[in-house]
PARO-463065 format. One record per atom (N, C-alpha, C): residue number from 0; residue in three letters; atom name; x, y, z. Coordinates in pm, 1 decimal, padded with zeros to 6 digits. Last residue first. Layout:
// residues N
NUM, ALA, CA, X, Y, Z .
...
This chain:
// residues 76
75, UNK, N, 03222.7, -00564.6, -00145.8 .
75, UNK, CA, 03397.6, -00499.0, -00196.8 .
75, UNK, C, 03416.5, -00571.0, -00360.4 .
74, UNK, N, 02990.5, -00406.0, -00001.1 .
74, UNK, CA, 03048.0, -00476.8, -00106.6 .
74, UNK, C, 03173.2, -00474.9, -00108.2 .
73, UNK, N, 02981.7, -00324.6, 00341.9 .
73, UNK, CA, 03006.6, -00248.1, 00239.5 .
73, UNK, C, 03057.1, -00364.9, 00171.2 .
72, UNK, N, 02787.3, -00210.4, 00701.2 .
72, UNK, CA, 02839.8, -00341.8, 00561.4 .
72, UNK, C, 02812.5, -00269.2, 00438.0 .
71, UNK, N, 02696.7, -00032.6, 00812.3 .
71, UNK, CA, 02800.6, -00093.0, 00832.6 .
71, UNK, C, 02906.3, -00177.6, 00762.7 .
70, UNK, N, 02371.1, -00076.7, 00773.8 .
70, UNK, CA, 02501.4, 00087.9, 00786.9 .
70, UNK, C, 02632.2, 00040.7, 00819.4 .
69, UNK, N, 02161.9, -00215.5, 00621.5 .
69, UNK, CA, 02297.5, -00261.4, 00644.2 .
69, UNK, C, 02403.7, -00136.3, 00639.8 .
68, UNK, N, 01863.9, -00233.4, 00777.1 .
68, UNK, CA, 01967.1, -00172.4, 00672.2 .
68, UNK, C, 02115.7, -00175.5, 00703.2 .
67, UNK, N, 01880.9, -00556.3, 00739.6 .
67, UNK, CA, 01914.9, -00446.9, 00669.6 .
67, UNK, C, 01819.6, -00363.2, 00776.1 .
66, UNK, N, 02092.6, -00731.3, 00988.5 .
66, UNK, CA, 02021.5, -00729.7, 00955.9 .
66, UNK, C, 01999.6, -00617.7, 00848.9 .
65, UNK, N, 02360.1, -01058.5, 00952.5 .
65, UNK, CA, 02318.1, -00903.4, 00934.8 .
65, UNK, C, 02190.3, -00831.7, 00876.2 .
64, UNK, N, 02448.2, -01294.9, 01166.0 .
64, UNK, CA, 02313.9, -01218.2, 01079.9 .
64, UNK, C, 02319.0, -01077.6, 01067.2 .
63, UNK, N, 02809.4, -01410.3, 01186.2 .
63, UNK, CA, 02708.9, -01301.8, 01220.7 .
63, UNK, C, 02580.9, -01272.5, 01086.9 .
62, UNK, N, 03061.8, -01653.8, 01273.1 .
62, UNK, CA, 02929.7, -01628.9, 01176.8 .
62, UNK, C, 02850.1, -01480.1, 01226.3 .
61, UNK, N, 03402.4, -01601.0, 01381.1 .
61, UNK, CA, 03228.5, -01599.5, 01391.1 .
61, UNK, C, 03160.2, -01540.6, 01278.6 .
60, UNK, N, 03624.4, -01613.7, 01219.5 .
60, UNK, CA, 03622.9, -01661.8, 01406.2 .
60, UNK, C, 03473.1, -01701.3, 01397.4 .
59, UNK, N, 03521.0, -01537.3, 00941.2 .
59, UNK, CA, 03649.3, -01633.9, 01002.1 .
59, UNK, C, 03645.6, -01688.7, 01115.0 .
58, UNK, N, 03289.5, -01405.9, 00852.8 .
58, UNK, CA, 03430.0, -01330.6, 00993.6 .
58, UNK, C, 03498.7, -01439.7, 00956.3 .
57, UNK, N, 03017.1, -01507.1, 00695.5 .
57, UNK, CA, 03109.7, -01544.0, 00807.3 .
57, UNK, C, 03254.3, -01450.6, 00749.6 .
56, UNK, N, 02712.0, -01408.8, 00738.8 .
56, UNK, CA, 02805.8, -01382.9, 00692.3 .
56, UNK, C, 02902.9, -01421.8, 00774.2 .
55, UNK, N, 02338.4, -01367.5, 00630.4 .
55, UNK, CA, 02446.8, -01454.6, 00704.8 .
55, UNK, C, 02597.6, -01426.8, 00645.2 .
54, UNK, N, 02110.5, -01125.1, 00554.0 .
54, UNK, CA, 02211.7, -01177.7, 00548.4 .
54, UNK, C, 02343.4, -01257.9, 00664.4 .
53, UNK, N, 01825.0, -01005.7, 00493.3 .
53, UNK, CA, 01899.0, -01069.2, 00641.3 .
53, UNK, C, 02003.0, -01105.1, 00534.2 .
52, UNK, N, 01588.2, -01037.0, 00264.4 .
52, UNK, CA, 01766.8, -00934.1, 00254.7 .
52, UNK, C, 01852.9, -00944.8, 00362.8 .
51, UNK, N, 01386.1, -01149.0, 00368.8 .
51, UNK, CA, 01361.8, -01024.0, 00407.6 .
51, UNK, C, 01549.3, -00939.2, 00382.9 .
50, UNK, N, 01475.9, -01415.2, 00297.2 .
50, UNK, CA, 01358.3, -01373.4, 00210.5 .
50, UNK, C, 01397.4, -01229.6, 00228.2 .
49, UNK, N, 01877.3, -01437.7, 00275.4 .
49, UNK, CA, 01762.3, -01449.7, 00362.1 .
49, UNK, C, 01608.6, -01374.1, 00297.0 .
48, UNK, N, 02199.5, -01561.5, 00193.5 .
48, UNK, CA, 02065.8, -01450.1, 00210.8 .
48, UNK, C, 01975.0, -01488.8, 00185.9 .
47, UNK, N, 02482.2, -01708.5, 00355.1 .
47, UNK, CA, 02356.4, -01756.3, 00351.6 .
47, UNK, C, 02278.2, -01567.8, 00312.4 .
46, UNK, N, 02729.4, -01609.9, 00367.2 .
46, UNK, CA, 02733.8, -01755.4, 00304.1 .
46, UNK, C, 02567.1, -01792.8, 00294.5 .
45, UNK, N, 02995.2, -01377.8, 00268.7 .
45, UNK, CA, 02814.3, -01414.3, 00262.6 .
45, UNK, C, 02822.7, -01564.9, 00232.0 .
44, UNK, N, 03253.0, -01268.2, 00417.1 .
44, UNK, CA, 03180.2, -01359.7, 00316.7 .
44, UNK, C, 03059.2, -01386.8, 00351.9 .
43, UNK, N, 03453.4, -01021.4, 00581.0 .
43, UNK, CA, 03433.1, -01157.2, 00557.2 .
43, UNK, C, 03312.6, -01213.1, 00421.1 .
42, UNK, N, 03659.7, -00815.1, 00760.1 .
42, UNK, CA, 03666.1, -00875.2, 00652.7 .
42, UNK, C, 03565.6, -01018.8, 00656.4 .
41, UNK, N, 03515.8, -00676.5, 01054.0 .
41, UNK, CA, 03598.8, -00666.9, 00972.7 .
41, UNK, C, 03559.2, -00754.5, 00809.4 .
40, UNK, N, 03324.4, -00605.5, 01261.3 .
40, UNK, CA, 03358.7, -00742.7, 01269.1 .
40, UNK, C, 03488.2, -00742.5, 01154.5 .
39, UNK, N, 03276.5, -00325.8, 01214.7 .
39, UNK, CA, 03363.4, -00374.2, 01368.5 .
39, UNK, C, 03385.2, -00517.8, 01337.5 .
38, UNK, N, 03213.8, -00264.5, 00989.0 .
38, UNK, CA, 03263.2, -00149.6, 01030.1 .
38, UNK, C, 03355.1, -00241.4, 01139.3 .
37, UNK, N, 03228.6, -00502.7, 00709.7 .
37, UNK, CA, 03196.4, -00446.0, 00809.9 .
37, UNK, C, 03266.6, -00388.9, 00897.8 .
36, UNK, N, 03314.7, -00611.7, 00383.9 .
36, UNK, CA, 03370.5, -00549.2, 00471.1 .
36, UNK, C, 03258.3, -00503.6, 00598.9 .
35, UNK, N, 03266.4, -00901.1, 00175.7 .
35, UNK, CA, 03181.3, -00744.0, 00218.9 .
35, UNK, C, 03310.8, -00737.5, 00349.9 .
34, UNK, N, 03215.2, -01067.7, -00146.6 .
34, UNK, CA, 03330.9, -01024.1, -00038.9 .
34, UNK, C, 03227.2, -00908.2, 00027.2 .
33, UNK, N, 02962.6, -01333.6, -00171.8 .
33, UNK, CA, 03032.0, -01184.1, -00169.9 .
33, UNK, C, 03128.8, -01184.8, -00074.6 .
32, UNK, N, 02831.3, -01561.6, -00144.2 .
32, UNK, CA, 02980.5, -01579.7, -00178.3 .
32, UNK, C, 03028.4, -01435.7, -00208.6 .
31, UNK, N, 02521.0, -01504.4, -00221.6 .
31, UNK, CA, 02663.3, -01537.4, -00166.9 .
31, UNK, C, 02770.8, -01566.9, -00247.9 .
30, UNK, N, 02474.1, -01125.4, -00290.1 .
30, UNK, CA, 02475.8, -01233.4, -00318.7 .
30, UNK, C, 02542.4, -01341.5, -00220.9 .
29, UNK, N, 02280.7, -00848.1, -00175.2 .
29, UNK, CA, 02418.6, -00910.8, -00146.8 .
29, UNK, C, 02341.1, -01094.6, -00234.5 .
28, UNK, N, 02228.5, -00499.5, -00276.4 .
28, UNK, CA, 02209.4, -00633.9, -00288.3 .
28, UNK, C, 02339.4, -00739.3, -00242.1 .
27, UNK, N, 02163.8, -00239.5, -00054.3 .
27, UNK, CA, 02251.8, -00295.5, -00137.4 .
27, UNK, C, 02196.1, -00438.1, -00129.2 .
26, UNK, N, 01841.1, 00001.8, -00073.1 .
26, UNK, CA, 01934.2, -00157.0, -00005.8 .
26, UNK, C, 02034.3, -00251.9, -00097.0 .
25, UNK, N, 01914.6, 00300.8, -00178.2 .
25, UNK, CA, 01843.5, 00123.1, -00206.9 .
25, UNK, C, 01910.7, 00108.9, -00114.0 .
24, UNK, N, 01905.8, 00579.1, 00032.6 .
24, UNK, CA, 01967.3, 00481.5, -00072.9 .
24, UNK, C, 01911.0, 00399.4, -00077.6 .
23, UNK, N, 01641.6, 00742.0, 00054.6 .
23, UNK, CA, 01667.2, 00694.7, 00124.8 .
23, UNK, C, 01764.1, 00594.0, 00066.2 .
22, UNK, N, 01533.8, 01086.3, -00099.5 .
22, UNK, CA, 01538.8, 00913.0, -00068.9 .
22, UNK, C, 01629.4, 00850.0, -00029.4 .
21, UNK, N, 01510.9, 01436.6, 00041.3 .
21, UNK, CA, 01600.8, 01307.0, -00057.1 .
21, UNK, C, 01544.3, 01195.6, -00047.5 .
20, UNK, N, 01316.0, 01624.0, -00061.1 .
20, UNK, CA, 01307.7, 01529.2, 00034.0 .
20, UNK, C, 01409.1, 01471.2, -00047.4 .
19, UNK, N, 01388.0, 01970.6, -00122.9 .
19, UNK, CA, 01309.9, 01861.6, -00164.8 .
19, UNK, C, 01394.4, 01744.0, -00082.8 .
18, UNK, N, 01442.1, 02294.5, 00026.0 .
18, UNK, CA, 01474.1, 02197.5, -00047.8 .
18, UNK, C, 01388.2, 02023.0, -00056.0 .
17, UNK, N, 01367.5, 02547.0, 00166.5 .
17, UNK, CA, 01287.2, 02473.2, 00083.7 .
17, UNK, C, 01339.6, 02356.7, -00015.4 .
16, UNK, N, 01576.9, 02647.4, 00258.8 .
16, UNK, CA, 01566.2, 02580.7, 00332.2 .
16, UNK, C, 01402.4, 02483.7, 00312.6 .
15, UNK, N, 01617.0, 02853.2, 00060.1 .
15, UNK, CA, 01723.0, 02761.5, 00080.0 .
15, UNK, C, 01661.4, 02678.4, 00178.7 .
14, UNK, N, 01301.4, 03038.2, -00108.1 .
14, UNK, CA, 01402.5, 03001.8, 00022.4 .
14, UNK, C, 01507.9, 02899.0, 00011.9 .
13, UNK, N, 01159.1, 03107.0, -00322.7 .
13, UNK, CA, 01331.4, 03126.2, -00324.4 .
13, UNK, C, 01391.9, 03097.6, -00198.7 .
12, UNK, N, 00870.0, 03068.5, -00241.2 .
12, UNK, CA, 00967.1, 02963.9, -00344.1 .
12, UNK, C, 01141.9, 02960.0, -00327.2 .
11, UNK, N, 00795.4, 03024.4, 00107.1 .
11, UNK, CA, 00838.8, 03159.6, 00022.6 .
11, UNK, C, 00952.5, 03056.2, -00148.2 .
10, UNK, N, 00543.5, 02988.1, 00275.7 .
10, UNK, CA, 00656.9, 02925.7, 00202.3 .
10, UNK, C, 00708.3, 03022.4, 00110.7 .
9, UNK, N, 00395.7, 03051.9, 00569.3 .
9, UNK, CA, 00438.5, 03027.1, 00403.2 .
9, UNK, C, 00521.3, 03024.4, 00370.3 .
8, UNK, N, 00228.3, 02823.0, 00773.7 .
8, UNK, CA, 00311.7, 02904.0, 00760.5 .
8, UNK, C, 00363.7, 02944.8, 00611.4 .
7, UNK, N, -00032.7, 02716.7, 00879.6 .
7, UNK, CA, 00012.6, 02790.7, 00773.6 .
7, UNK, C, 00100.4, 02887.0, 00753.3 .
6, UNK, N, -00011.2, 02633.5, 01182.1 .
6, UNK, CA, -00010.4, 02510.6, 01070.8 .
6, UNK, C, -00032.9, 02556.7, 00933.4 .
5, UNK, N, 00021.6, 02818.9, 01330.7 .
5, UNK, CA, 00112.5, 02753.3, 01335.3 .
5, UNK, C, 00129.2, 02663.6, 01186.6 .
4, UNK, N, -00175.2, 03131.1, 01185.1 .
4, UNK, CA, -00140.1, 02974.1, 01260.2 .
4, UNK, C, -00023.3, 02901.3, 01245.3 .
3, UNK, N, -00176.1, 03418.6, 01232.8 .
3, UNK, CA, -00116.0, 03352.2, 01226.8 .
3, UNK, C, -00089.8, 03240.6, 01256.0 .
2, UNK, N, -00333.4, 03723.6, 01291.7 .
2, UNK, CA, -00265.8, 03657.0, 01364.6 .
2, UNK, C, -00276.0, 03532.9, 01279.5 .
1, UNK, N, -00267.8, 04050.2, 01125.1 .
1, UNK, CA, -00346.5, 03912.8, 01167.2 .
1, UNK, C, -00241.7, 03816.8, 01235.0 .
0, UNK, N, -00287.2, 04376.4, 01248.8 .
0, UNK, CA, -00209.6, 04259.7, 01213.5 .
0, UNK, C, -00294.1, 04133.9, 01236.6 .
């Protein structure tokens, strides 16, 4: 029997666990004056975006920078 490196293992075509790399969703675009929803601050409005897609957004009570990637914040 040969022995076997770590760093050639083979690949067998019909495996299930040979599946291809997904990508990573775009970065949603925000304009101002969007409606967006966030997970904990709730309902509010883009009032400022930023070179690097940062986005400023006011809550009502408080302004918050949101940075991307934005896992939290959703268009409406």
């Amino acid at each position: 029997m040969r022995p076997t490196r770590a760093g050639t293992r083979r690949r067998l075509p019909g495996s299930p666990f040979n599946t291809p790399e997904i990508p990573p969703p775009p970065l949603e675009q925000f304009a101002v004056q969007d409606l967006v929803s966030h997970d904990k601050y709730g309902l509010g409005r883009v009032i400022h975006v930023e070179q690097n897609s940062t986005v400023l957004v006011d809550f009502g009570a408080e302004t918050y920078r949101i940075v991307p990637p934005y896992a939290k914040l959703t268009k409406l």
